[in-house]
C-alpha positions in Angstrom: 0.0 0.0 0.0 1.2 3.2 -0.6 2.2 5.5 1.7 1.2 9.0 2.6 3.9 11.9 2.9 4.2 13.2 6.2 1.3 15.7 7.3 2.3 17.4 10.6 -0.5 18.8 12.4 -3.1 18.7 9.3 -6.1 16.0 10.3 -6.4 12.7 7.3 -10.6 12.2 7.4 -12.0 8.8 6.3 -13.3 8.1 3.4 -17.3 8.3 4.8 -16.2 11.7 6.6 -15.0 13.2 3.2 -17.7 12.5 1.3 -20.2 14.2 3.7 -18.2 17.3 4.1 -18.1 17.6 0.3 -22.0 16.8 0.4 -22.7 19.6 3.1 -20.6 21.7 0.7 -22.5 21.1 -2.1 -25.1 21.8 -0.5 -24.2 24.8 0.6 -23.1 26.2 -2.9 -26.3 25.0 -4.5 -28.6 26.5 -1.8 -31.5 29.1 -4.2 -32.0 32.4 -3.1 -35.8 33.2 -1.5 -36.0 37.1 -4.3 -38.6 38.9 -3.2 -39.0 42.1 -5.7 -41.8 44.8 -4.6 -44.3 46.0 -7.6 -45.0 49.5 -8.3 -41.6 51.3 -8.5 -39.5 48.6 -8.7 -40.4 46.0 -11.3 -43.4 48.7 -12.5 -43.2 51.2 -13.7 -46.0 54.4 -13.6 -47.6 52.9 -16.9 -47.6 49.7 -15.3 -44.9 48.5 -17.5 -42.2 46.5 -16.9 -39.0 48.0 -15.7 -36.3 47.7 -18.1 -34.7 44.1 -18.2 -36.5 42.9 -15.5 -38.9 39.8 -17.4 -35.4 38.2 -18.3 -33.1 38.8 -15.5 -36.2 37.3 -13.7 -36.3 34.3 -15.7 -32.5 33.6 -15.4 -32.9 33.8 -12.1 -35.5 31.3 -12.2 -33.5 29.0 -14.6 -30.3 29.3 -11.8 -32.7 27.5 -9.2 -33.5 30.7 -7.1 -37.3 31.3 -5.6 -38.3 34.8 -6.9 -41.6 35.8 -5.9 -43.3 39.2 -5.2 -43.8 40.7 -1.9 -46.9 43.9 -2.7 -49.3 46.2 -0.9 -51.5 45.6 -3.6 -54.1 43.0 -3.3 -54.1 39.5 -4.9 -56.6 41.1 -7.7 -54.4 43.5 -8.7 -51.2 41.2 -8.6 -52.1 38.5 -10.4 -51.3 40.9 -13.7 -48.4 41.1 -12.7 -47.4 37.7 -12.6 -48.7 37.1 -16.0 -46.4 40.3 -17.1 -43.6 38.7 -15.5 -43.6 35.0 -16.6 -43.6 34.2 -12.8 -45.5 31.5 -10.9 -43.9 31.4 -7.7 -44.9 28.7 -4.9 -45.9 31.8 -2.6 -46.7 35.6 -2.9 -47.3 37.8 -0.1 -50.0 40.6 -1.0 -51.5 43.3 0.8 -48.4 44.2 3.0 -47.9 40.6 4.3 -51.4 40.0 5.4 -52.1 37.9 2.6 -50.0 34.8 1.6 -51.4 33.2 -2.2 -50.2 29.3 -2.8 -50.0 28.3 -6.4 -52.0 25.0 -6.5 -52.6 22.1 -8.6 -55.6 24.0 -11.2 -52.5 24.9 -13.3 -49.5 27.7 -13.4 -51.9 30.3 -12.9 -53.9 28.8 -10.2 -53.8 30.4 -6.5 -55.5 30.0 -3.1 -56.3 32.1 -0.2 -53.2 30.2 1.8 -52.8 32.7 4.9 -54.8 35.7 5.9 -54.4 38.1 8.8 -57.3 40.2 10.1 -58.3 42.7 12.8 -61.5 44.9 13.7 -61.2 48.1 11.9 -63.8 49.8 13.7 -61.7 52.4 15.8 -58.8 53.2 13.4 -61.5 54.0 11.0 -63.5 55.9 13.3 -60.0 57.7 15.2 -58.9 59.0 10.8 -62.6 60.1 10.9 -62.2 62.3 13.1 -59.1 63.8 11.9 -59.4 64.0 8.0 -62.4 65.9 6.8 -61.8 64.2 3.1 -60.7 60.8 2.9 -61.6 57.9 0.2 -61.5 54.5 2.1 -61.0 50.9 1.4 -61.2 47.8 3.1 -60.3 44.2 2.1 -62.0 41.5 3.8 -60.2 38.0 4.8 -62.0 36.4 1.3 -60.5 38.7 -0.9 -63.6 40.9 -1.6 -62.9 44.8 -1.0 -65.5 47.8 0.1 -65.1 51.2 -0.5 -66.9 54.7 -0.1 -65.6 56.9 -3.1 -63.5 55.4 -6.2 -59.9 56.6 -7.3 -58.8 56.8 -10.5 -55.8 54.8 -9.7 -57.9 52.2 -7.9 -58.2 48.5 -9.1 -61.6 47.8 -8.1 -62.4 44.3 -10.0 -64.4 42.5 -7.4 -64.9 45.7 -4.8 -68.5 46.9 -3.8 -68.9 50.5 -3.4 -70.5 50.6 0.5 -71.2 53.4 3.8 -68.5 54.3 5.6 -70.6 52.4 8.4 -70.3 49.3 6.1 -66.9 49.2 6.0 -66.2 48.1 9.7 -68.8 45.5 9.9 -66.7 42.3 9.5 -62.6 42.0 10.4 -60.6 43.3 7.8 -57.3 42.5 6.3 -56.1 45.9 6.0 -57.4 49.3 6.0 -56.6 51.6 2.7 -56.9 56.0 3.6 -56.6 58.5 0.6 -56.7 61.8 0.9 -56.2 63.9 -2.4 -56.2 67.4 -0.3 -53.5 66.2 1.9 -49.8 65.5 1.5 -47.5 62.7 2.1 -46.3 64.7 5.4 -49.9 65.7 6.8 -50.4 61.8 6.8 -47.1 61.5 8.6 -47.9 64.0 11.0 -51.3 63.0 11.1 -50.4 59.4 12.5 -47.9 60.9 14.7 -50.7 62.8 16.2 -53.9 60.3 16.8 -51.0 56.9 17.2 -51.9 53.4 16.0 -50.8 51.7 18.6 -52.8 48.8 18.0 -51.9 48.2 14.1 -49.3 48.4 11.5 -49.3 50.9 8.6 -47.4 52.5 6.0 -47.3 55.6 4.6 -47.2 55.8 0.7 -45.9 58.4 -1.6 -48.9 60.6 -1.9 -51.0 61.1 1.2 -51.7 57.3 1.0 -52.4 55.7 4.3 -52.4 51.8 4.5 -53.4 49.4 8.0 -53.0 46.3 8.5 -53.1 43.8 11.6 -50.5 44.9 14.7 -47.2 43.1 13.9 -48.2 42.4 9.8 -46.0 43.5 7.4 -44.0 42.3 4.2 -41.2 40.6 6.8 -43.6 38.5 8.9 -45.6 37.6 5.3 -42.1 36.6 3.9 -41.1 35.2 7.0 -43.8 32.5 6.8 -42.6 31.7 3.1 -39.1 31.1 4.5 -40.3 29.0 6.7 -42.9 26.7 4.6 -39.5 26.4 2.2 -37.2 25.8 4.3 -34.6 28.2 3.0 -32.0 29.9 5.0 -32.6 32.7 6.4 -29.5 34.2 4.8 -30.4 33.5 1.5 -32.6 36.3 1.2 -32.9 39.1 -1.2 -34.8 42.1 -1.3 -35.6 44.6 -3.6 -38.1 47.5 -2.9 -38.4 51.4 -2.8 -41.5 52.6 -0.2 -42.1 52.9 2.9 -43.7 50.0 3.2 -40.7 48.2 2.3 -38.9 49.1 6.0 -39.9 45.9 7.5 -38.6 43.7 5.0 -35.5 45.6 5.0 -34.9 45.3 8.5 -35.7 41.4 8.4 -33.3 40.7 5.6 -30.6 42.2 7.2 -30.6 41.2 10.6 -30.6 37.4 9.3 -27.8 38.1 7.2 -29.9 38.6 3.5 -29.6 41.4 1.2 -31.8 44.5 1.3 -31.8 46.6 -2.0 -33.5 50.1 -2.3 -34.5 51.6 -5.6 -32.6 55.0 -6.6 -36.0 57.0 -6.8 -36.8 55.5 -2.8 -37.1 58.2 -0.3 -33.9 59.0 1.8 -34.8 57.0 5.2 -35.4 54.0 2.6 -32.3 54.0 1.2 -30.8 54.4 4.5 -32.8 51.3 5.5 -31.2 49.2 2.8 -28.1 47.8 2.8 -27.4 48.6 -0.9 -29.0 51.0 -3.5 -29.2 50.4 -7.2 -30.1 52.7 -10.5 -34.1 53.6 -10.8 -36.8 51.6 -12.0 -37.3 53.1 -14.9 -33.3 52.3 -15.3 -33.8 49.0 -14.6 -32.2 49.1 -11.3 -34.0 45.8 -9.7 -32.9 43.7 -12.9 -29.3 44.8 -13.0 -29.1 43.3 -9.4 -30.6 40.0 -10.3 -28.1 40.0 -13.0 -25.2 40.2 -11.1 -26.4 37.1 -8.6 -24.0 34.3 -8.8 -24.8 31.4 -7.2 -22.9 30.4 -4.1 
């Protein structure tokens, strides 16, 4: 038999030990990524339009093995578009700021069910914005998927919504609560939740004086958090990509498990600051030149 050179101090492993270290490494290097990519400002753009690049880098992500799904304030009606418009049938998506978790099912590639749903009474947030905001449009969804509101908005996707009282709206729990106010700005809303609180809920505040509730301790982080979990992924191998307010949470939960947090170029500043990273604008194509640039390891 032949024999080995001398080694010093360095350890000779069996045969059976080597080949499970290599398999652990292997492992390791062919782990997927868990991609969540926000929607409007990140892969859409103000047309609804798909940022530059993004339908292929998403694919080749897709092709390399990584999980790219969407994580959206919008509801499950008016994501499903932008699924389609992406070529993407994930396993999850998280919709209406993490209080909705979709499943694809077996009724085909398109096919999605109501998988996890967070709710809460609505009654005195609605009543406490009231009281503070002489105009306001509102919108609630309800756990099914159905929506109410009082007064339409142009920008509103209201396939499947009933137009309702204000009394109405409060009558059943609620996923989330939706406030518009076209006389106020994005700072009256800020100030205006500084001054009444909401303690007992969750909310983002959007571009224009855009208010959105949802269920104490709901966000985009605990919706993706449960998708982590179902797949069993790391929670390292996490990438996101976003550019509002709403996007904090997910941010913050990337990052403090070791993921990637990526803000658009057009995010406001304490959104950038959030993120770990910042790439070009959507309508440069920012979110796809980072999914480019993935290597998998």
């Amino acid at each position: 038999m032949t024999r080995l050179p001398e080694t010093g101090s360095v350890d000779i492993e069996s045969p059976e030990e080597t080949a499970a270290l290599l398999e652990d490494v292997a492992e390791h290097v062919a782990m997927p990524l868990l991609i969540a990519l926000d929607v409007d400002g990140t892969v859409l753009l103000e047309d609804e339009s798909p940022s530059p690049g993004i339908v292929a880098a998403v694919r080749d992500a897709q092709d390399a093995g990584h999980e790219v799904t969407l994580a959206t304030g919008r509801s499950w009606e008016g994501t499903r578009g932008v699924l389609a418009a992406l070529d993407l049938t994930p396993e999850y998506v998280v919709c209406s700021n993490g209080a909705v978790v979709m499943r694809r099912t077996d009724g085909g590639v398109a096919a999605y069910e109501r998988f996890h749903t967070e709710t809460f009474d609505p009654s005195e947030v609605l009543r406490l914005i009231r009281d503070n905001v002489a105009q306001a449009h509102y919108m609630v969804e309800l756990a099914d998927g159905r929506r109410l509101y009082t007064e339409p908005m142009d920008n509103w996707n209201l396939a499947q919504a009933t137009r309702v009282s204000f009394t109405e709206l409060s009558a059943q729990p609620v996923s989330r609560v939706v406030v518009v106010s076209p006389g106020q700005t994005e700072q009256d809303f800020i100030e205006l939740v500084q001054r009444i609180g909401l303690n007992q809920v969750s909310y983002a505040i959007g571009w224009t004086a855009w208010l959105d509730i949802a269920p104490k301790g709901v966000d985009k982080a605990s919706g993706l958090e449960l998708v982590r979990g179902w797949m069993g992924l790391d929670p390292s191998r996490v990438l996101v990509i976003g550019d509002g307010r709403n996007d904090l949470g997910m941010f913050r939960w990337a990052r403090e498990h070791g993921g990637r947090a990526v803000a658009m170029a057009q995010a406001p500043q304490e959104v950038r600051d959030a993120a770990g990273e910042t790439t070009t604008s959507v309508m440069d194509g920012g979110a796809a030149a980072v999914i480019r640039a993935l290597r998998r390891v």
